[in-house]
C-alpha positions in Angstrom: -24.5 -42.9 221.6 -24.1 -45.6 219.5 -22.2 -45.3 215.7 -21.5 -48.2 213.4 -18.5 -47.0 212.2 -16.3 -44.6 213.4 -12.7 -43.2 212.0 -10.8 -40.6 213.0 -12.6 -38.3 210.0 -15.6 -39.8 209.9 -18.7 -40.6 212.3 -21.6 -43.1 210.8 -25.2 -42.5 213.1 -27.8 -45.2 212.7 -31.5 -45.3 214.1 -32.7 -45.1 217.1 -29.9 -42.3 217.6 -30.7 -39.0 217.4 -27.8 -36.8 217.5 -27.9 -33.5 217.1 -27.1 -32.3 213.6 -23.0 -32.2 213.3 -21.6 -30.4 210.2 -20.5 -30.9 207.7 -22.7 -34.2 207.3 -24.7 -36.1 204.7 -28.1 -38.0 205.3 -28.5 -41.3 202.8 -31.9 -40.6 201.9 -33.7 -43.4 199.6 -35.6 -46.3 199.9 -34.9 -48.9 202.8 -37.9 -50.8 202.4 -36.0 -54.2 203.8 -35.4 -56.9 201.7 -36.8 -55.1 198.8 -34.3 -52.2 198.0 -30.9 -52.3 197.1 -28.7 -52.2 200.2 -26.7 -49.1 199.1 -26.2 -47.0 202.1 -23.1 -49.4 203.7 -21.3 -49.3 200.3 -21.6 -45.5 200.1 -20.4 -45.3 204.0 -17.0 -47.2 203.0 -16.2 -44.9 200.0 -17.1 -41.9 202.2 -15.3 -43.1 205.7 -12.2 -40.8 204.7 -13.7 -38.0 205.1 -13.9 -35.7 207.5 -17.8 -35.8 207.9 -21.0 -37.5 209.5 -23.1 -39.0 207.8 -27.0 -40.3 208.8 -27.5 -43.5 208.0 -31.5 -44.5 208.4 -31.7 -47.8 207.7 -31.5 -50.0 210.9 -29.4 -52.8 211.7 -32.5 -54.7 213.4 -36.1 -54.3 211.6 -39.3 -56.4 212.0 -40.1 -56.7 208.3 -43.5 -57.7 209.7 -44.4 -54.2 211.3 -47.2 -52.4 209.9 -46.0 -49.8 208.4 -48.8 -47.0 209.4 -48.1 -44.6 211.0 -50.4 -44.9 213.7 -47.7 -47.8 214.6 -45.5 -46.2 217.6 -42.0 -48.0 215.9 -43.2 -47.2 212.2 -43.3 -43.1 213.3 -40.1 -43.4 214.7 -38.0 -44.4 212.2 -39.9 -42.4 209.8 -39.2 -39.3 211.7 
């Protein structure tokens, strides 16, 4: 299972990870449309990393920006789901 941070309080999950939900813990829903919205979610993760929660971080470390994003497309679904 990988993380991309981990403290002794808090536990960040990424994509393609699918944990099974862990309370308490917060998803970073918004847009992560790359290269077009504001990067937000690793900002947020720092000022939350004290606490003693996990939170769901769905954008992805690695994305083709050139993927279709239908979703017919296999790797579009996924991270949508």
């Amino acid at each position: 299972m990988s993380t991309l941070l981990s403290t002794p309080k808090c536990t960040i999950y990424k994509p393609p990870v699918s944990p099974q939900i862990i309370t308490p813990s917060i998803f970073l829903a918004g847009s992560i449309e790359q290269n077009a919205a504001e990067r937000w979610q690793a900002d947020l993760t720092l000022k939350l990393s004290d606490l003693p929660i996990v939170i769901f971080n769905p954008r992805r470390d690695k994305w083709d920006g050139d993927l279709k994003q239908d979703i017919s497309n296999p790797d579009f679904k996924e991270q949508v789901d």
